[in-house]
C-alpha angles and dihedrals in degrees: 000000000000092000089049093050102049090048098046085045090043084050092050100054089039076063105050093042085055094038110026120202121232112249106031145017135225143211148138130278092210124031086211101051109063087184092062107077126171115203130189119204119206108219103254116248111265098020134103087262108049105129098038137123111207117189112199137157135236122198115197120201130237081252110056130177102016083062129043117247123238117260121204128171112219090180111078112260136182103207132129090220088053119070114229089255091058100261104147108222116194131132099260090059096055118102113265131270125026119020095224084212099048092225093114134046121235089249095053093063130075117306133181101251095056108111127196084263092066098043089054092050089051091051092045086058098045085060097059087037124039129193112217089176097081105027124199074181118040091180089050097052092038085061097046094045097056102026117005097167090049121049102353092054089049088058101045088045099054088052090049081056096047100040086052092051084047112039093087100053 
């Protein structure tokens, strides 16, 4: 599975090289480790996070795609679908089949013919939509549930500014 995986993963980067996506780029941390990946998204237009530059890292494992890759923001990031840590936590990302808890479908949940495009896309989304009903970051969704142009903005705000001091280093 090791050889499938590390082609499937080397032709979609070839891909998105070739074909870039709107809203972030991709590209690996070691030439020589094609499961170590390092992402920048780019904050969507009319969000919170427009202007922003958001590092993060997906680890892919041996036995992609039949399993989701890790995603991690390096980058700090005040987000309730983002653990405080930087785990990103949305559906896509969760290992395939029944949800223990019932709260997803199936389909919602990692399936093998998702592609890093379409997890970006998803984050991406998630930026510009949060869901506060199954917080990574209980603060964070606490805060844009009950005052989302107060506390939680600030914050946001003050991450878009550090994420652009820091986007060229």
């Amino acid at each position: 599975m090791t050889e499938q995986s590390s082609l499937l993963l080397r032709k979609q980067l070839a891909e998105l090289n070739k074909n870039p996506v709107e809203g972030f780029s991709a590209g690996l941390i070691d030439d020589d480790d094609i499961y170590q990946w390092e992402v920048v998204v780019i904050g969507p237009a009319d969000t919170l996070f427009e202007g922003g530059f958001f590092k993060a890292n997906l680890t892919f494992p041996h036995d992609y795609p039949l399993r989701p890759p890790k995603m991690k923001f390096i980058t700090e990031i005040w987000h309730p679908n983002v653990a405080k840590n930087g785990d990103v936590c949305i559906s896509i990302l969760h290992e395939p089949g029944e949800d223990r808890f019932g709260y997803e479908k199936p389909e919602e949940r990692w399936l093998p013919i998702h592609t890093v495009e379409t997890i970006m896309i998803s984050v991406i989304s998630m930026l510009a939509d949060p869901n506060s009903d199954s917080p990574a970051n209980v603060d964070a969704a606490k805060e844009w549930r009950e005052d989302p142009n107060g506390e939680f903005k600030r914050k946001v705000a003050r991450c878009v500014r550090k994420s652009q001091e820091m986007a060229f280093d």
